[in-house]
N, C-alpha and C positions, 0 to 999 in steps of 0.2 A: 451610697446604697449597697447594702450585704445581698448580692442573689445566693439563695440555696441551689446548691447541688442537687440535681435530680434523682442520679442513678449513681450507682457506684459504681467505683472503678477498679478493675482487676489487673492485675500484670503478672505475665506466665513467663518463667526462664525456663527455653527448653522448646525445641521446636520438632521435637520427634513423635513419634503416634501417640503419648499419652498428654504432650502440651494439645498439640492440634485437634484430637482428641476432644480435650479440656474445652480449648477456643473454640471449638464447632456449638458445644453444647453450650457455652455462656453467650454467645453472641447470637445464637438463635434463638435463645428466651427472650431477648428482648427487653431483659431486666439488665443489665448492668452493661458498662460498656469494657471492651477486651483490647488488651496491648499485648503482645507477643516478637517476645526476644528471642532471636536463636545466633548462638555463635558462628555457625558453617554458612560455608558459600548458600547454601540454598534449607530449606526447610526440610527434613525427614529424617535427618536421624539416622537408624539403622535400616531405613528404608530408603537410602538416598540412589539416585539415581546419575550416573558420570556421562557428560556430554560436553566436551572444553576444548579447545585446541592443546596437543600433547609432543612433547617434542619426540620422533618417531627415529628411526636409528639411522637414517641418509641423510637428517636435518634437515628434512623440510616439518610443517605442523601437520596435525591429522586431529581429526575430529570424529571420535569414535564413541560409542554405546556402549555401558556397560551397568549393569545393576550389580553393583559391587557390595552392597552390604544384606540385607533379610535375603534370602531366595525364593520364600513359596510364603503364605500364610496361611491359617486353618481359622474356617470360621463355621462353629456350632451354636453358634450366643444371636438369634433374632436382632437384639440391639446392636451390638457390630455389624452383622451382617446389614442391615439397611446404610448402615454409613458407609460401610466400603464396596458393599457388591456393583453399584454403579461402575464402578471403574473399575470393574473387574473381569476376569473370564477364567473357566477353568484352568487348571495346566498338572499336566500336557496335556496336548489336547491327543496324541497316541501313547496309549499308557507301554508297548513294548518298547518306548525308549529311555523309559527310564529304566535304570538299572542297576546294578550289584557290578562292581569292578575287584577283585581282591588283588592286592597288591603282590602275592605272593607267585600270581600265575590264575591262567584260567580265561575263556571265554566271558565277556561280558554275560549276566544272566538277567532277564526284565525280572523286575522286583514283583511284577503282579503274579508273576509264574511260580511264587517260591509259596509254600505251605506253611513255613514259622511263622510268617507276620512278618518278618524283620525286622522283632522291632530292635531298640535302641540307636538305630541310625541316626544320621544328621537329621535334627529337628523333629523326628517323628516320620522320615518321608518314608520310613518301611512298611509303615503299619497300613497293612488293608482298609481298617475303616476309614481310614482318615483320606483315602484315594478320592473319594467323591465330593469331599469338600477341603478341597485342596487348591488355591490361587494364585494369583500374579496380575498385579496391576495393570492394566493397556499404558502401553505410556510411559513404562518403565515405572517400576514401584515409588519413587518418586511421587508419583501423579495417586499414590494413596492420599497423603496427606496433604499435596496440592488439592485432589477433589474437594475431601473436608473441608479446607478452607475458601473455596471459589463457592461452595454452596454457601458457607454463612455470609461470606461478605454478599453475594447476589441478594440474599431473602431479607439483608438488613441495608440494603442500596449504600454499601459499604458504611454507614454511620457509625458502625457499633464494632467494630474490628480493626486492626491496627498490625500489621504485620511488619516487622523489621530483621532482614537478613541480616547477616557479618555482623551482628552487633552484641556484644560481649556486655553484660552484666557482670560490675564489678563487685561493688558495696551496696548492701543496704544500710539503711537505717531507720528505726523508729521513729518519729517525732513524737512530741506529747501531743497530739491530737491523735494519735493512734495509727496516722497514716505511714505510709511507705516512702520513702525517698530513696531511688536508683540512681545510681552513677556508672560508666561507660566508656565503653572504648568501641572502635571498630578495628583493634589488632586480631587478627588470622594467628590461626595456631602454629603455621610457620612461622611467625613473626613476632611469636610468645617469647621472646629471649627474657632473660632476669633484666637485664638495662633497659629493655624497651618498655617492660612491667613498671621497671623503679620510675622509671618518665614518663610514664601516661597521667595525665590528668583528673582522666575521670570526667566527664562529661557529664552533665547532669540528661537523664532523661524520664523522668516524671517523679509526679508522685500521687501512690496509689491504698485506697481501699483495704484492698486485699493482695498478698500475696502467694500467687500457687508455685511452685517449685518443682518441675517434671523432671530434672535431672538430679541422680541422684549423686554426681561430681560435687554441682551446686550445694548440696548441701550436707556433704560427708566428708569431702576430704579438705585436707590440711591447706593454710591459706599462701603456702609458695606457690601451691598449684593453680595455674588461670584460672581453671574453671572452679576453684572455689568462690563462692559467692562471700565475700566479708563483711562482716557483722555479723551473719547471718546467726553462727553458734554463740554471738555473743547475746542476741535477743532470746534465744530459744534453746539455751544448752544443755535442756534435759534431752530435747529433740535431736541436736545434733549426737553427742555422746554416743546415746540409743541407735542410734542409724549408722553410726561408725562401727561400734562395737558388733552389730547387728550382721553387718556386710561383713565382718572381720579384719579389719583395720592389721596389718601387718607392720609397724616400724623399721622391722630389718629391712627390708623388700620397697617399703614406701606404698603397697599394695594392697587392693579389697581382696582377701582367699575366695571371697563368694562372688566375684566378679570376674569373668572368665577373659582371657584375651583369644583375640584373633588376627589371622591375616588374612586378606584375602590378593589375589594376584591376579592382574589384569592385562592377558596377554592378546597378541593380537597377530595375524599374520596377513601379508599378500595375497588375493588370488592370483592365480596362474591368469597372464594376459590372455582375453581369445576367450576362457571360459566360459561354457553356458552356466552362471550361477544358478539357474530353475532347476538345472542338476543337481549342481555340484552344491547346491545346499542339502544335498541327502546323502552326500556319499558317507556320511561318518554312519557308523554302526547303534549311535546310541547318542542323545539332548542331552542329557545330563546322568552323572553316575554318582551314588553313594561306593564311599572308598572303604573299604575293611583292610587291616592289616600293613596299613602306614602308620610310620611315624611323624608324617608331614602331612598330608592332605587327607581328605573327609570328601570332598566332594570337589566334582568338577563341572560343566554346566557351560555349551554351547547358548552362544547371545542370541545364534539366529533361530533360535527355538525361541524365545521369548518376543512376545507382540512390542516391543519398541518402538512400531512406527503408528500404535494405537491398536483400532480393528484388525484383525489379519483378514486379509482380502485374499484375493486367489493362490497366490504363492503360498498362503497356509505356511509359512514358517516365522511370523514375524518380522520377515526382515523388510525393514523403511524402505521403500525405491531409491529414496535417494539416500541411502546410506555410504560415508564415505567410503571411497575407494573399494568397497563390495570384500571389505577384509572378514577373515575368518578370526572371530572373537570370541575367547572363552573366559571365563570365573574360576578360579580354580580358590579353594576354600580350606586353611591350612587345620590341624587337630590344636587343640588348646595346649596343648604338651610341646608340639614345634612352638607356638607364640609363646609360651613360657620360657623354654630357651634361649627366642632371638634377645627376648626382654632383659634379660637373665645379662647379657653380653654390650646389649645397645637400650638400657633401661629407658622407660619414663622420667626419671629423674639423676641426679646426682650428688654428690656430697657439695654443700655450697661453697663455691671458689672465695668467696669475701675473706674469711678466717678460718684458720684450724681447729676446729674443734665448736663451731658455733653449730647452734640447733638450725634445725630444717631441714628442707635441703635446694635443689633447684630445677626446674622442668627443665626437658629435654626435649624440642619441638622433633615433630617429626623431617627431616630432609629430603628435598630428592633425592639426592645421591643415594644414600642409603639406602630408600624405597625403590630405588633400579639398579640394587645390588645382592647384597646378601642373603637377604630373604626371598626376593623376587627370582634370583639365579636358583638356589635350593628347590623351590616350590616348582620352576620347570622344571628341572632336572626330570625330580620325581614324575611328578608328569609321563614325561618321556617314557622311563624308567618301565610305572604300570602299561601304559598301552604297549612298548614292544613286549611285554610278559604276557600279554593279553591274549597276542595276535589281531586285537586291532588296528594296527600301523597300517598291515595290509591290506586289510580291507577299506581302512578310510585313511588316505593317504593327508588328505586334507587338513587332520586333526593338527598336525606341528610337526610340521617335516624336518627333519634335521638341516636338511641338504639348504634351508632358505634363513635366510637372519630374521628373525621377529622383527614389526615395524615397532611395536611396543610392548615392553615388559616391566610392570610398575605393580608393587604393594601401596595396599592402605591397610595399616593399623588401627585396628580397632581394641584397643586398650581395656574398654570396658562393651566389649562385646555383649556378655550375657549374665545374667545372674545366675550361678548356679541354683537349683532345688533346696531346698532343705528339707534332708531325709525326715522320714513319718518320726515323728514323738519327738524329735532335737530340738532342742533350743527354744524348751516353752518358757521359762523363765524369763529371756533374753525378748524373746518376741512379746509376751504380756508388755513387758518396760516399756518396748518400744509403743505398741498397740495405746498404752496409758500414754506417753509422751505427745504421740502425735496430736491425738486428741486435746492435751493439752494447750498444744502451741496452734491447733485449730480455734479453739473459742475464746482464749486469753488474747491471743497476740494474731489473729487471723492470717495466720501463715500455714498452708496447707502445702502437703505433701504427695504427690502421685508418681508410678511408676510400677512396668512391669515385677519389678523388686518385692511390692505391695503381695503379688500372687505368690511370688517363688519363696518368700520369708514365711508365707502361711497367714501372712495378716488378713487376709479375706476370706478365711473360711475354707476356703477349697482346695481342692490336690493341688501343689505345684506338678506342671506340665510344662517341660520346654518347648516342646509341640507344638501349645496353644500362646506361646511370648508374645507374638504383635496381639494379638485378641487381649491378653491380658493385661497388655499398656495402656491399649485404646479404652477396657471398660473402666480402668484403675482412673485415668484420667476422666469419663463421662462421669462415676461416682461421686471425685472429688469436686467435680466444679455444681454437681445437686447438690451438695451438702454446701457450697459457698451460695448458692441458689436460695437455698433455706432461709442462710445467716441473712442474707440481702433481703426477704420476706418479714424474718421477724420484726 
């Protein structure tokens, strides 16, 4: 006996705001059912939230908070706005601590004090109007794209949603029935080595309906790199081409020009034994600062200012009661110009060891060593550097005293950080292609395409804003998965 399939089936690579996004909106229709891949330890993306035992400089472990990747998001869009304000709360919640740091020298200055606007800062955070709808997850930003997905799995008594961490989408393929076939690994990007790639198997893990594609790894770059998804540009090579060329595909380099990198460094100190922390969580002069006039950092951003432990309750500074060790945790946030350098010396990739002169080339996992070295020493420094030019050392002695060893100092590489803009009138030829291709590989081969990139390329109509990137993920993703909504209608 042949049962018909009811409902169709989607599978989403990409578990950042524009897949989860995607999966909130497909799985709460009620029309199709949702599988969702995401390569990292945990769901979010650029929104990801660090909470893991970390080995701390005396050798023992620590277990410490850090919102290492997005820092604030801006929401002017109703539809966003209802899916993430739940889990949200202003921030800051005292706007005299944010502030203007200049590297050059100078008192820190609250940024609502200043009459330009400020703009051009990190992400928009200068700009006056944007102070009032301006966020931060409870829960660590993390718990954005965790909300989105606990609400659909609750409304649909989990039937219709399918969520799988660490788990790396290899290959696709077409069948002649039209459906999708994924194959798989659960290799971590540490353990992305070329031998461990040439030995993976491949796992088969379904086969699907429709395919949506949140990340734009997946489906731009070349197939040495893991996270290229294969086949992919074999089914769809108008699509992929377009989307390479698009992002600007650099050969020399191995790199998107319109895909920005970052670092971010995640330092952490002791408090002084004895402390009354209900103080001593105020003695710094300033939450967080946007950096003018480095070469290395953009921003920096005390942890105990962000709600971490959910609600802020009395302490009013976010910080979890039972936060370990009651250490002094900051973000410090490098310029795209330092992450182009470090890259520049300790690339993403390499010329391939197999033979001389063979095409490719070969990824380059990120290490710890390296991630609690180079980078991560540089970006204190700097650090340092601004606040003694500040004068606020003296005043908030707490900030990173010289005098005391860090428990932890560790980068994360964010490789494909952000999409740059594409300036007004560029690249209309180039984006028409693209705009016609995608559409293509939507109704021919139902493989759909989502991602903040969607905004900043100009394929949706509207100003690129880096201001508004997570807002822009998350509607790129709800559009995409209405238009797979349709396809499953007609």
């Amino acid at each position: 006996m042949v049962v018909a399939r009811l409902r169709r089936s989607v599978a989403i690579v990409g578990g950042g705001v524009s897949g989860c996004s995607a999966a909130h909106r497909l799985a709460t229709s009620g029309a199709v059912d949702v599988t969702l891949f995401d390569w990292g330890r945990a769901v979010g993306g650029r929104t990801s939230h660090r909470l893991r035992p970390e080995p701390a400089a005396d050798g023992s472990d620590v277990s410490l908070q850090f919102d290492h990747g997005a820092q604030f998001f801006h929401v002017d869009d109703p539809t966003f706005g209802a899916l993430v304000l739940p889990h949200a709360e202003r921030w800051p919640t005292d706007a005299s601590r944010l502030v203007l740091l200049d590297a050059a020298g100078g008192p820190p200055v609250p940024l609502a004090q200043r009459s330009d606007g400020a703009g051009g800062l990190f992400f928009g955070v200068g700009r006056t109007e944007l102070a009032p709808v301006r966020y931060v997850a409870r829960g660590g930003m993390g718990a954005l794209v965790r909300g989105m997905l606990n609400a659909a799995y609750h409304s649909t008594d989990g039937l219709a949603l399918r969520v799988y961490e660490g788990s790396r989408v290899a290959s696709c393929e077409r069948l002649p029935d039209g459906r999708w076939r994924l194959r798989g690994d659960g290799l971590g990007h540490e353990q992305s080595t070329a031998d461990a790639l040439a030995k993976s198997e491949g796992r088969l893990l379904g086969e699907f309906d429709e395919l949506l594609v949140a990340d734009h790894m997946a489906a731009a770059m070349p197939d040495w790199h893991p996270c290229c998804l294969r086949g992919l540009a074999d089914a769809t090579p108008r699509a992929s081409a377009a989307l390479r060329a698009s992002l600007g595909w650099d050969e020399g380099v191995r790199r998107f020009s319109k895909i920005r990198p970052l670092f971010t460094c995640m330092v952490a100190f002791a408090r002084e034994a004895g402390a009354d922390c209900a103080v001593e969580a105020h003695d710094a002069p300033f939450d967080a600062a946007a950096i003018v006039g480095s070469d290395v950092l953009q921003w920096a951003c005390a942890q105990r200012a962000r709600p971490h432990g959910g609600a802020r309750g009395a302490r009013g500074a976010g910080e979890a009661e039972g936060d370990a060790l009651r250490a002094h945790r900051w973000v410090l946030v490098s310029t795209a110009e330092f992450a182009d350098k470090c890259l520049s010396g300790e690339g993403l990739s390499r010329a391939p060891a197999r033979a001389a002169g063979a095409a490719g080339a070969e990824y380059v996992p990120q290490t710890d060593g390296y991630l609690r070295a180079d980078p991560a020493a540089a970006m204190l420094c700097e650090f340092e550097r601004i606040l003694a030019r500040s004068g606020a050392r003296g005043e908030g002695a707490a900030l990173a005293p010289a005098a005391r060893t860090p428990l932890l100092v560790k980068c994360q590489r964010w490789g494909a950080a952000y999409c740059a803009p594409d300036p007004p009138g560029d690249g209309g030829a180039a984006r028409a292609e693209l705009a016609a291709a995608l559409c293509e590989a939507e109704e021919n081969m139902s493989v759909t395409l989502c991602g903040d990139y969607v905004s900043m390329l100009g394929l949706d109509g509207s100003a690129p804003d880096d201001a508004f990137a997570i807002q822009r993920a998350a509607l790129s993703g709800i559009r995409a998965a209405e238009r797979i909504l349709a396809r499953a209608a007609a």
